[in-house]
N, C-alpha and C positions, 0 to 999 in steps of 0.2 A: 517729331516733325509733322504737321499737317500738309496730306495730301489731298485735294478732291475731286470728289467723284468727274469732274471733265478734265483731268491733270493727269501728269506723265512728267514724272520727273526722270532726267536722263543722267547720270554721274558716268562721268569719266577720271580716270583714277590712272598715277603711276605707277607700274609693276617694281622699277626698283626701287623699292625701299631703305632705308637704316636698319643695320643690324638688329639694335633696341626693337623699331615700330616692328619688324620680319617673325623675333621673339614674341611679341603682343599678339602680335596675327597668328599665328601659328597656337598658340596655348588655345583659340576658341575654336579649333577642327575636331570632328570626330575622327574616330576612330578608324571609319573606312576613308576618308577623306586624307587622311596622312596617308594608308596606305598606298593610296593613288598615287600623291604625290612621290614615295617613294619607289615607282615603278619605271618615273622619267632618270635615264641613263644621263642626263647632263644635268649638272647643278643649274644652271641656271635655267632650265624649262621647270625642273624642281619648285624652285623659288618663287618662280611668275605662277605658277599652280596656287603653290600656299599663297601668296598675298592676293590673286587673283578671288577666291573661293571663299580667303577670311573677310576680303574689300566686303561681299553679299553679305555675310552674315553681320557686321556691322554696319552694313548702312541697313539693314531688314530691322536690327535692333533697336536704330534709332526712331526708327518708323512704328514701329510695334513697342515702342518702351517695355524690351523684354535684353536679358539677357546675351547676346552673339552667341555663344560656347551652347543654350540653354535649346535654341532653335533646331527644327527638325524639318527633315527634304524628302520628298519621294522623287519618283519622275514617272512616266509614261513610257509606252512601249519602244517609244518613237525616241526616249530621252530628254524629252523635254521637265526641264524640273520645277518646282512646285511647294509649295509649303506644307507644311503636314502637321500633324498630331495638334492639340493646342491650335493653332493657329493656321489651320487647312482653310482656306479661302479669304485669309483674312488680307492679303495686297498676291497680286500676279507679279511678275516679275520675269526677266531674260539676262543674259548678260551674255558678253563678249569679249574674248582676249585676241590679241594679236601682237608680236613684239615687243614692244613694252609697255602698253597701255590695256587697262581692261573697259569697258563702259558696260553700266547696269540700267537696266531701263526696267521700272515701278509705276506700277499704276494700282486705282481699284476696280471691280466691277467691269472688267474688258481684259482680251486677250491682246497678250504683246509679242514684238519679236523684234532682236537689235542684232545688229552686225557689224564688225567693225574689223578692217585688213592695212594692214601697213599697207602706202602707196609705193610700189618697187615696180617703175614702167617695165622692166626688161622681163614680169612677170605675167605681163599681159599680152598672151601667145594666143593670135590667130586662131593656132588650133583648139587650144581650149574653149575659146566661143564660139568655133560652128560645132562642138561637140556638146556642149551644154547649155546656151544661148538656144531660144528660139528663130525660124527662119527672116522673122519680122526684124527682130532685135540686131542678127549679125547684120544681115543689109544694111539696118541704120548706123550702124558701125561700122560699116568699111566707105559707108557714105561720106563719113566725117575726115576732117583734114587730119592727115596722121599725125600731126605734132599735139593733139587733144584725144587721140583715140586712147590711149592708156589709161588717163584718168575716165573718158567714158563706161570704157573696160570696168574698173573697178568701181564705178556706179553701177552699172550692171548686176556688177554679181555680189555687190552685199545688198541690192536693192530685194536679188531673188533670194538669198539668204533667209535675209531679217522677215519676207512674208514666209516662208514653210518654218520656219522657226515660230513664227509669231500662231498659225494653224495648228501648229505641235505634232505635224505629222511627216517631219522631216522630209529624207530624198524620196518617201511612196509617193510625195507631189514631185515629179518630175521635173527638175528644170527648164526643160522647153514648154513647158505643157501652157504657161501663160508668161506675161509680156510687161516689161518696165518701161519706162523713159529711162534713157541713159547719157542724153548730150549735158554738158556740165552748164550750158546756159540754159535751160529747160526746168521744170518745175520736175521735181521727183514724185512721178504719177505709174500708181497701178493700171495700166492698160487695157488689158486682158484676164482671166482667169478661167481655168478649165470648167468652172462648177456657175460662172455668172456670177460669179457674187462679188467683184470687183466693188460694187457700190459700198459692200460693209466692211470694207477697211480701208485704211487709212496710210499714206506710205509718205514720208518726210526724209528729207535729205539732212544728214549730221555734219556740222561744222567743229570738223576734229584738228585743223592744222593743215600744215600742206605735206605733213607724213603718212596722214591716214586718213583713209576715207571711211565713212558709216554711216547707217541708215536705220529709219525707225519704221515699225508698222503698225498700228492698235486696231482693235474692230472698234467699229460704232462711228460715229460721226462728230462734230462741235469738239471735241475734246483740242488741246492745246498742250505745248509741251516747250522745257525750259533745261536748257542743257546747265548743270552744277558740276564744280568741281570739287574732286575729296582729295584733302589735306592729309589726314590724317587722325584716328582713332584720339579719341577725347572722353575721358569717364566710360567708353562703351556706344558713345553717340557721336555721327560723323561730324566734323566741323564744314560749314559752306560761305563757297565762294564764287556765288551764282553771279 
């Protein structure tokens, strides 16, 4: 599949699967990869693991017209993962699982970071956001009419998410330390950043449904992005339904 260099492809993908497609996914994990997954105590977090992890290495295969099963991962200190051996720099990429949905966000030649959390308002606790929200952010949030503060909520925090994700230097960037937009009529805008660098990236809001909210972040500027959906493993190559 052709990606380019000002593209951002985003798939969003469901975790429950058919038995069949779970068997197909699962045959292209390594070794440590299964064992992960055999460390989740419920079958069903199990499952969402394995189709979660095999969804990346078939859409990376289609993209790279290589193998799924053949692909190789490092990550960084921070756990950010990354492509390796063979094919070390050849596309960036992040992904995100929540409930039953995963979404992969792909690019080339720029760093990425996606997030994505089931919307469950009764999970959007006050205290969570004056404890990890910046001063600026809860103000704007308890500013807002409480019948839309839950969804602002969870703009909020896959907004801050998907940027230390996207930096690859996870929670050492502190959550409060810089600032989103978070009202749901508002454009999804990096505000603030500890470091000034607000201008070199990029922060977009993901149209996932009214179950879950997500967000995207890339560095650089002009680039553009196209949210796709995956169906389902086909010869090794995803099928789309952009």
């Amino acid at each position: 599949m052709d990606l380019g260099p000002k593209e951002v492809h985003v798939w969003q993908a469901d975790l429950e699967v058919p038995a069949r497609t779970l068997d197909e996914l699962r045959a292209t994990l390594s070794g440590d990869e299964l064992a992960r997954a055999a460390r989740f105590h419920f079958p069903r977090d199990r499952t969402r693991f394995i189709a979660a992890h095999a969804i990346v290495r078939n859409l990376l295969g289609g993209y790279l017209n290589a193998s799924p099963a053949m692909l190789e991962f490092s990550s960084n200190e921070h756990g950010k993962p990354a492509l390796a051996g063979n094919w070390r720099n050849a596309l960036s990429f992040n992904l995100s699982h929540s409930g039953e949905v995963v979404v992969v966000a792909l690019t080339r030649d720029r760093e990425v970071g996606v997030d994505v959390e089931e919307y469950v308002p009764s999970r959007a606790d006050a205290a969570v956001a004056e404890h990890y929200f910046s001063p600026s952010e809860v103000a704007r949030l308890h500013a807002l009419p409480e019948s839309i503060r839950p969804r602002a909520f969870f703009n909020c925090w896959t907004r801050k998410e998907a940027y230390i994700k996207a930096r690859g230097l996870g929670l050492a960037i502190p959550l409060d330390s810089f600032d989103v937009s978070l009202a749901p009529d508002e454009p999804a805008t990096l505000l603030r950043t500890s470091r000034d660098d607000s201008g070199t990236w990029q922060l977009r809001h993901l149209e996932l449904g009214e179950k879950y909210v997500g967000a995207l972040v890339a560095s650089g500027t002009g680039w553009s992005f196209d949210l796709r959906h995956w169906t389902g493993p086909r010869a090794g190559i995803p099928t789309v339904n952009a």
